[in-house]
TORVOLO-213981 format. One line per 8 residues: for each residue x, y, z of C-alpha. Coordinates in Angstrom, 2 decimals, padded with zeros to 5 digits. Each point is the difference from the previous one (the first is absolute). Layout:
BEGIN
X/Y/Z  ...
//
This chain:
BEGIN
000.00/000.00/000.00  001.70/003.46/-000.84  -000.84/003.10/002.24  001.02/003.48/000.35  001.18/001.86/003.15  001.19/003.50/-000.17  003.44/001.05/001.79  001.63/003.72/-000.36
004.02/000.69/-000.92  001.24/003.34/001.80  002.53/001.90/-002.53  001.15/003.09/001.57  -002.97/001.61/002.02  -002.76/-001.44/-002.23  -001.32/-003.65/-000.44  -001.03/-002.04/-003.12
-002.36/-002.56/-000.20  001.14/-003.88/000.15  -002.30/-002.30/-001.80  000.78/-003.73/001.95  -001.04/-002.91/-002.77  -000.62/-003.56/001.99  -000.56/-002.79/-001.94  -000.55/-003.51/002.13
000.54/-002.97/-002.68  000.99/-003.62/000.25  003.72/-000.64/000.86  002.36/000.53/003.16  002.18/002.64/-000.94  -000.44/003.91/001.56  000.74/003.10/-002.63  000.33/003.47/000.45
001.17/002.12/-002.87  -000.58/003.77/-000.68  003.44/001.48/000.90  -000.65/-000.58/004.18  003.55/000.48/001.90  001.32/-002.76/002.77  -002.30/000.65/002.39  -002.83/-000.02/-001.73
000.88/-003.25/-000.76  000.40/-000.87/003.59  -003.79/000.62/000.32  -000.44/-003.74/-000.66  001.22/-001.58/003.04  -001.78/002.82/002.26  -003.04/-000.26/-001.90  000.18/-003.51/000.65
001.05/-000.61/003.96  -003.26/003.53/000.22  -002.52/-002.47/-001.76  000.91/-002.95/002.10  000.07/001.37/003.62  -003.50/001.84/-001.02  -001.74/-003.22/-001.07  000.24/000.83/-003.50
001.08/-002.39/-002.89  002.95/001.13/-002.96  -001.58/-001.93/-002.60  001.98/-002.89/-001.24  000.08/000.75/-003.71  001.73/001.95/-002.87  -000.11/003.46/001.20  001.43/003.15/-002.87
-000.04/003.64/001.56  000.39/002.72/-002.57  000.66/003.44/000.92  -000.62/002.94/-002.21  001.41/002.05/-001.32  002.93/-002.18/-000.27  001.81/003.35/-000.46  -000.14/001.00/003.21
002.19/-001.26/002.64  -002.05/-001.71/002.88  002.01/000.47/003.06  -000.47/-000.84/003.63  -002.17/-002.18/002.59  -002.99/001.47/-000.07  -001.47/-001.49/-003.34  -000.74/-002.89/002.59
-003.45/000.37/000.41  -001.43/000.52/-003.46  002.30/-002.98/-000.95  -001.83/-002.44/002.78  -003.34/001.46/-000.82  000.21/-000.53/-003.77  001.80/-003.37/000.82  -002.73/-000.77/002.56
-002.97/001.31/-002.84  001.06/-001.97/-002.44  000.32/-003.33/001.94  -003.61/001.12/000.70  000.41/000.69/004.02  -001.07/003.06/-001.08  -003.04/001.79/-001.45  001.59/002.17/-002.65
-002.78/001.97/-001.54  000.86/003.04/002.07  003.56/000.24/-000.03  -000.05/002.18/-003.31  -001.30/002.51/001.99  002.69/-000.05/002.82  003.87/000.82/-000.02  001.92/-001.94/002.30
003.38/000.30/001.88  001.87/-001.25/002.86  002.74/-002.44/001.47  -000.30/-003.29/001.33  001.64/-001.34/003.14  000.34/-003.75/-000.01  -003.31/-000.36/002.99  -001.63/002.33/-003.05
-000.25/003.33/001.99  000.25/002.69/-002.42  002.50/002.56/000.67  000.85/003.47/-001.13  000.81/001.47/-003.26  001.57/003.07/-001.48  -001.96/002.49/-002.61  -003.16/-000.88/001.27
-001.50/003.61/-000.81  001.00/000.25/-003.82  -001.37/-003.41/-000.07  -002.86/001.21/001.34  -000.35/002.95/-002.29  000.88/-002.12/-002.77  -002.95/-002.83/000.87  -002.42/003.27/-000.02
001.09/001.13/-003.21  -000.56/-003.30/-001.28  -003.54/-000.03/000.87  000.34/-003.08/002.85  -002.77/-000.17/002.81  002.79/-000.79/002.73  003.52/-001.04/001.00  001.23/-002.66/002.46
002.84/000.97/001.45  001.66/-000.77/003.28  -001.62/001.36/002.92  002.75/001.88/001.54  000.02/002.21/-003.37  -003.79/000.07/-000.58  -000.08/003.49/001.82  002.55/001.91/-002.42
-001.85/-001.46/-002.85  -003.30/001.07/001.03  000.91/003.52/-000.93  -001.20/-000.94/-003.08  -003.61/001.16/-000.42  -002.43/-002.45/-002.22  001.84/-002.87/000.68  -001.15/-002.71/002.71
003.18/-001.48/002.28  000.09/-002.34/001.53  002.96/-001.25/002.33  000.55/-003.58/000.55  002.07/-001.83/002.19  000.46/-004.23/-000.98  -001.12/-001.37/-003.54  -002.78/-001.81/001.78
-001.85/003.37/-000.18  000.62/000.80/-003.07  -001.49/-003.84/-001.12  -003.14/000.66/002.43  -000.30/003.37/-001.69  -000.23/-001.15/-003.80  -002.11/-003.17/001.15  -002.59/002.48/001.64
001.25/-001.92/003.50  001.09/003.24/001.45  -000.69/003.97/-000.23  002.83/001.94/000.59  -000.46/003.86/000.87  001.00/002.81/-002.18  002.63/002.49/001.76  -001.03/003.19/-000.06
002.39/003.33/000.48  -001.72/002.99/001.11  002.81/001.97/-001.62  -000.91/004.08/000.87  000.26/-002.32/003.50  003.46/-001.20/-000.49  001.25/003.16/-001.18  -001.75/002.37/003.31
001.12/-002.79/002.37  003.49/-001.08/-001.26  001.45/003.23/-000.09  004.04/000.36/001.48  001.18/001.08/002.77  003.49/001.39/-000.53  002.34/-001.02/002.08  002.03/003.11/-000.70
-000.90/003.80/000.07  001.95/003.43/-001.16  -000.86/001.29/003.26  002.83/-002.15/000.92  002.92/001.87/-002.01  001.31/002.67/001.23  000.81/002.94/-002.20  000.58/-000.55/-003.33
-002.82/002.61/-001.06  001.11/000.31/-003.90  000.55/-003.67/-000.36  -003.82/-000.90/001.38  -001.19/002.73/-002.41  001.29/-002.03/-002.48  -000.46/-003.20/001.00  -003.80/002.03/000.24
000.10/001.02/-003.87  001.25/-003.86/-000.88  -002.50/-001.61/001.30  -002.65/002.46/-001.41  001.07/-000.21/-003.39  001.15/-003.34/000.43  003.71/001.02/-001.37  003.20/-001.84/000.24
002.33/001.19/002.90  003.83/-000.57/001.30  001.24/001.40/002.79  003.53/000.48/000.51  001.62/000.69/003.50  002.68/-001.27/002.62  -000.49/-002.94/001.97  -002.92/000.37/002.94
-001.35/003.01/-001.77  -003.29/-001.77/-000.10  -000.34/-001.08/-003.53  -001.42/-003.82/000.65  -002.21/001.49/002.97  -001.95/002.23/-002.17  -000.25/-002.19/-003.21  -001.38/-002.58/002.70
-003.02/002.24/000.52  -000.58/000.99/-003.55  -003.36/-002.70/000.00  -001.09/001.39/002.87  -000.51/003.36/-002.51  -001.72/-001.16/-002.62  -003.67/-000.27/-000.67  -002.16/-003.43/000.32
-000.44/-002.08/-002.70  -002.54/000.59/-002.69  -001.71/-003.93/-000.35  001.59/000.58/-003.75  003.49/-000.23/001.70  -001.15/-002.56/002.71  -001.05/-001.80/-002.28  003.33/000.00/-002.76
002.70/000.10/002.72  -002.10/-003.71/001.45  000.28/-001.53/-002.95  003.67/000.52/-000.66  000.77/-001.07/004.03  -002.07/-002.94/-001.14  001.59/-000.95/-002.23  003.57/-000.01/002.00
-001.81/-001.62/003.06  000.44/003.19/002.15  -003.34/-000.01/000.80  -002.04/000.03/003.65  -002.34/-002.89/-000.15  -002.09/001.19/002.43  -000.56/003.08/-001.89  -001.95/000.63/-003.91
001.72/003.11/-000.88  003.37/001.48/001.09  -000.77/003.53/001.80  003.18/001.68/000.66  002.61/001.21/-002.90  002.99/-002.59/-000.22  002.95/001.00/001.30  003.40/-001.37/-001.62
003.09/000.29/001.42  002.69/-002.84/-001.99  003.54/-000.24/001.21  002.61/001.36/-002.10  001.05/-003.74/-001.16  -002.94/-000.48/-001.63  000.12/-001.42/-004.06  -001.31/001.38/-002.76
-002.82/-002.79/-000.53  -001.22/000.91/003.48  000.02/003.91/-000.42  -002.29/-000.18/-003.26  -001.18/-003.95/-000.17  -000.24/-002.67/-001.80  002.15/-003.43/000.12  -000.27/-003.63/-001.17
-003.33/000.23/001.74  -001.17/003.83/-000.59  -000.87/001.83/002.98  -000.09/003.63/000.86  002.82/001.63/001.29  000.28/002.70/002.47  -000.73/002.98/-002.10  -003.55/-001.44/-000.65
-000.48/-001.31/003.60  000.28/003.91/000.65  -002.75/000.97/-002.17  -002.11/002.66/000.83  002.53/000.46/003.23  003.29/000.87/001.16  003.45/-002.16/-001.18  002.75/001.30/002.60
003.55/-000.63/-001.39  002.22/000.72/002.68  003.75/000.73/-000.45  -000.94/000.60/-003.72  003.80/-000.03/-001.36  000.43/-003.31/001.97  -002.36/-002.00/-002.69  001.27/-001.56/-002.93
000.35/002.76/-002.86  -001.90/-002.75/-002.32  -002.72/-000.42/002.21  -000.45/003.53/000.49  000.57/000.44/-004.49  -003.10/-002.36/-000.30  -002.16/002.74/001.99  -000.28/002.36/-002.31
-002.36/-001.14/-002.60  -002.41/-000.88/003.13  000.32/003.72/001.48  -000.94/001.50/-002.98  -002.49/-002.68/-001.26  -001.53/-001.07/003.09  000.26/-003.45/-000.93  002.07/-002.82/-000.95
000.23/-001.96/-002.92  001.74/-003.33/000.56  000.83/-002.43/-003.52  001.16/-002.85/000.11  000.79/-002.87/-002.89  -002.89/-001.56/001.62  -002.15/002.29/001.31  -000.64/003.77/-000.31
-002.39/001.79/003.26  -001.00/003.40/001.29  000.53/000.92/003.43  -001.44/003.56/001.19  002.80/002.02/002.06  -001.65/003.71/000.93  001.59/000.63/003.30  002.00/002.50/001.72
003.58/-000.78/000.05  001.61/001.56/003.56  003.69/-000.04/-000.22  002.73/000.75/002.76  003.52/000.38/-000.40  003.01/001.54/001.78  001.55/002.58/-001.86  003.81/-001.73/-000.48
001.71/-003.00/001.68  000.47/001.18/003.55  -003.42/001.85/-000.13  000.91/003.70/001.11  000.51/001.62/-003.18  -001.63/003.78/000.85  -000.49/-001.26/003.31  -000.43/003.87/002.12
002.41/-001.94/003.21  001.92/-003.03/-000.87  002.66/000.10/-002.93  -000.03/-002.03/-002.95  002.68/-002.02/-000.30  -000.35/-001.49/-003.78  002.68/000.30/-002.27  -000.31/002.41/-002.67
-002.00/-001.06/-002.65  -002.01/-002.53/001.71  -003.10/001.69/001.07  -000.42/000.24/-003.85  000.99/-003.92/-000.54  -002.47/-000.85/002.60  -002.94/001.64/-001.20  000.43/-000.70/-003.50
-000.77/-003.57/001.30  -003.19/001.32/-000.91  -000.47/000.66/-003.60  -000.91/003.42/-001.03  -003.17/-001.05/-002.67  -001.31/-001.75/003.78  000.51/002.85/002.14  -001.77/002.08/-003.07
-003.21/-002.09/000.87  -000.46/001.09/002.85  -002.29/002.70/001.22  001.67/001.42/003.35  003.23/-000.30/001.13  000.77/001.52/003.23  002.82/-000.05/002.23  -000.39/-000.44/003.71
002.08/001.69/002.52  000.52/-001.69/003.47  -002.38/001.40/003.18  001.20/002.67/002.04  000.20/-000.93/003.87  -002.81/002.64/000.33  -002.08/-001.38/-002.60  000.50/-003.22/002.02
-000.90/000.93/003.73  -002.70/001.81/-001.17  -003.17/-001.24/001.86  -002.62/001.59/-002.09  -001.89/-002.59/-001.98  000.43/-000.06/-003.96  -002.95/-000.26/-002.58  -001.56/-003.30/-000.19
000.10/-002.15/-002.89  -003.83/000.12/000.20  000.05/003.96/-000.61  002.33/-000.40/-003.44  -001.79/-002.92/-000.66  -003.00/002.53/-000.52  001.63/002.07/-002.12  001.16/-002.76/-001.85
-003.62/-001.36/-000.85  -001.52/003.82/-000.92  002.72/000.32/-002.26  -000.42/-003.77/-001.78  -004.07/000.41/-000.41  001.21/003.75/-002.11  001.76/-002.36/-001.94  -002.70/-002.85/-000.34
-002.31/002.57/-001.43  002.54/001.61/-002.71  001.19/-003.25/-000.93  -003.63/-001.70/-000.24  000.26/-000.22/-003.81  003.42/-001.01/000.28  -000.69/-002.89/001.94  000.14/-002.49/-003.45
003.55/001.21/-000.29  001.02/-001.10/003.40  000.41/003.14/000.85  -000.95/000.54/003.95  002.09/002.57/001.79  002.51/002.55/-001.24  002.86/-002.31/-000.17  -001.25/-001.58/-002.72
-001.15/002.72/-002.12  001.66/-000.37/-003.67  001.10/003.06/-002.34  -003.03/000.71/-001.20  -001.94/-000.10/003.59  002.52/002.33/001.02  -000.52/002.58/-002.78  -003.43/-000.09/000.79
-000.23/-000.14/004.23  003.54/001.16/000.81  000.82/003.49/-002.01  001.94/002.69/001.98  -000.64/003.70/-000.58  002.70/002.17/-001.08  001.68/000.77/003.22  000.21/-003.99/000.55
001.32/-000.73/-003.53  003.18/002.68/000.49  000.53/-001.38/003.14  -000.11/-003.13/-001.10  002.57/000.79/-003.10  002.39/001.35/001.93  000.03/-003.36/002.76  000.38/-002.08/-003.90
002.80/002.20/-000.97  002.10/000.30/003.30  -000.33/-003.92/000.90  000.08/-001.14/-003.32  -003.09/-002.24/000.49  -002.03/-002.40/-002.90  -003.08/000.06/-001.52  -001.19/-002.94/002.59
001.23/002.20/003.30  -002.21/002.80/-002.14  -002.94/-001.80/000.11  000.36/-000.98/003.24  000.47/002.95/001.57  -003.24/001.04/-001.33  -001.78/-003.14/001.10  001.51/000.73/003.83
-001.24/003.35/-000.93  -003.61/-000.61/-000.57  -000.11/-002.36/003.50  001.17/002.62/002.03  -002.66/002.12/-001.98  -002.38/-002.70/001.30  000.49/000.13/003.76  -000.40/003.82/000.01
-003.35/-000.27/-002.13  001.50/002.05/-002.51  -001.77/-000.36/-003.82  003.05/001.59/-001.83  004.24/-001.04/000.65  001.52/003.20/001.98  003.30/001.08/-000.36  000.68/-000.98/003.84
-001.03/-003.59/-001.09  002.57/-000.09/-002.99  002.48/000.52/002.95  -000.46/-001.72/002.53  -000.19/-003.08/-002.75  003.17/001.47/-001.62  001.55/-000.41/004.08  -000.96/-003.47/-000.32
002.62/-000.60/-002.15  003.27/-000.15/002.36  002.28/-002.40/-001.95  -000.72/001.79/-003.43  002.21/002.84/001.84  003.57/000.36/-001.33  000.97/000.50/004.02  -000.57/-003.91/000.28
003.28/-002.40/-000.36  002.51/002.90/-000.16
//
């Protein structure tokens, strides 16, 4: 008897639909073609020892299992279930006149508990699209794909159940997700607040404009300046997630197995923080087995490099495309997927090899020439990508003793969100772009939302002519430019915005590295 059971294949952050062709015949032997990897074909002895302890029967005949699209390479354990249901269904254990209408996914343990999987919510998205009633899926991640609206889940926990369920033996409850719910309820609390730092007035104000324009950033500064301790409370800044983000930044956590089981949707903004020995594979993703890498795992949040000159200059090369992009395209001889990568990079860095170059009390004591070797570390087409670069200047002890409290990361967070709904509303018909916030605004946006007047266009002339900057540290500018706009209200770029963005340009100055 030859039935069909539908699986999914995740390939990047999406997932394609896996038809599963059984076919019980006469004969003794066990197939299963359609490019599977080795432990797909593993699924045989598990599928068996699940049957037995469960009181089920693997039938004792010829059994061929086709997978299509034979294309596509089937990897990992949890094509389990579909292959004992189809295997089961066409033995006739099973009543299979429903399981067209049902996509199926999970791993079997040898007593036939099913266990967790990765990617459930593309899968989930995917089964919708695809016009199935429901999806069996492991229990533990029936909650994260229950986001999914028009789709029944339901989560199971031994292949028994599933049997009862197609036999009409045994109802099994949908999981619902009351999401507004999850969103309210599930919101962080930071574990770190500005009011903490002392001082640093001009560095919060930009840390401020960052995360309200959601621009790149690298602070440079001796060692205990407080670089690490404010980047650590740049989430605790930003505005909520939108259920668009939620929703995106879940299925790419999915997909790595990052996420909270006992959650649906991930309601904080990653933060990222690699060490400086990390590989190129792992910055941007992919591998034998493609999985996102850490630039993607920060989307729609903050990726912290600390010690920026410390990180390979390769791994740092391979950045580029993804800053200005905001994604990552990774092609292989195999396999070519999309990863999205929109998120704030937040660098830190010393500003030469002992760390006390323009120090205002302790003495540098590099050779000459070596403040310039060390930061050309970092290339000059990276540093050109980013928005603000500031440079941080150690605490003063009065600064330090002072008792009177600093502004809350609550009060800038504030700020922060009045400025971001200005820019939802300008960018609403911009939203089929990908264009969000000012960060991402393109040439033409910026003609359009981001034109100084006169005043702002000498001023901003003469800071091109004197610092010798590009067209890209041009546009920028003017994109800092129109945020800071933003968090006064202003309609209209002021020639006080062109320079405080033109200030935010510290290492473009030809007093760096002399």
């Amino acid at each position: 008897m030859l039935v069909k059971v539908f699986g999914a294949a995740v390939q990047g952050i999406d997932a394609k639909l896996i038809t599963i062709e059984v076919n019980c015949s006469r004969g003794i032997r066990f197939l299963l073609v359609g490019l599977p990897d080795a432990s797909v074909k593993e699924s045989h002895e598990r599928i068996v020892s699940a049957l037995q302890v469960n009181g089920l029967k693997f039938p004792r005949q010829q059994v061929v299992i086709n997978m299509s699209p034979a294309d596509i390479r089937k990897e990992g354990s949890a094509y389990d279930l579909p292959l004992a249901v189809g295997i089961l269904a066409a033995s006739g254990s099973i009543e299979s006149s429903r399981l067209n209408r049902y996509l199926l996914m999970g791993e079997l343990s040898l007593d036939g508990s099913i266990l967790p999987l990765k990617g459930a919510l593309p899968m989930a998205l995917m089964a919708k699209e695809n016009g199935f009633k429901g999806f069996l899926l492991p229990a533990e991640n029936a909650k994260e794909a229950a986001v999914v609206k028009g789709l029944d889940i339901y989560g199971v926990h031994t292949i028994r159940e599933v049997v009862d369920f197609f036999n009409g033996d045994h109802t099994i409850p949908p999981t619902v997700v009351d999401i507004e719910r999850e969103l309210n309820q599930n919101r962080p609390l930071f574990e770190f607040d500005f009011s903490e730092v002392k001082g640093q007035e001009n560095v919060k104000r930009a840390l401020e404009v960052v995360a309200a324009g959601s621009h790149n950033v690298i602070m440079v500064g001796a060692p205990g300046a407080g670089k690490s301790m404010m980047a650590k409370r740049m989430p605790s800044i930003l505005p909520a997630f939108t259920f668009e983000e939620a929703l995106e930044t879940t299925k790419i956590h999915s997909v790595a197995g990052m996420t909270d089981l006992n959650k649906s949707l991930m309601t904080h903004r990653p933060f990222r923080s690699p060490h400086h020995t990390i590989s190129n594979v792992a910055m941007v993703g992919g591998g034998a087995s493609p999985q996102p890498g850490e630039i993607s795992l920060a989307h729609n949040g903050v990726l912290f490099l600390d010690e920026l000159p410390e990180f390979n200059r390769g791994v740092l090369e391979v950045m580029r495309q993804p800053l200005e992009d905001r994604k990552i395209t990774v092609s292989r001889a195999r396999y070519t997927v999309n990863y999205p990568a929109s998120f704030m990079m937040v660098a830190a860095m010393n500003p030469c090899p002992c760390g006390y170059y323009n120090h205002p009390a302790r003495e540098c004591v590099c050779s000459p020439g070596a403040v310039h070797s060390y930061l050309n570390k970092v290339s000059g087409p990276l540093l050109d990508r980013i928005d603000i670069q500031v440079e941080i200047v150690p605490v003063s002890f009065e600064n330090m003793s002072n008792e009177i409290p600093a502004e809350r990361s609550a009060e800038i967070r504030a700020r922060v969100i009045k400025a971001r709904e200005i820019q939802s509303r300008r960018f609403r018909k911009e939203k089929e772009k990908g264009i969000f916030c000012n960060a991402q605004m393109r040439a033409s946006t910026l003609r359009k939302y981001a034109v100084p007047d006169e005043r702002g266009l000498k001023l901003l002339r003469t800071a091109m002519e004197r610092r010798s900057l590009s067209g890209r540290a041009y546009d920028r500018i003017l994109k800092v430019s129109r945020t800071i706009a933003d968090l006064e209200g202003c309609n209209h770029i002021e020639p006080h915005h062109i320079a405080e963005a033109i200030n935010y340009r510290n290492l473009d100055s030809d007093t760096w590295s002399r």
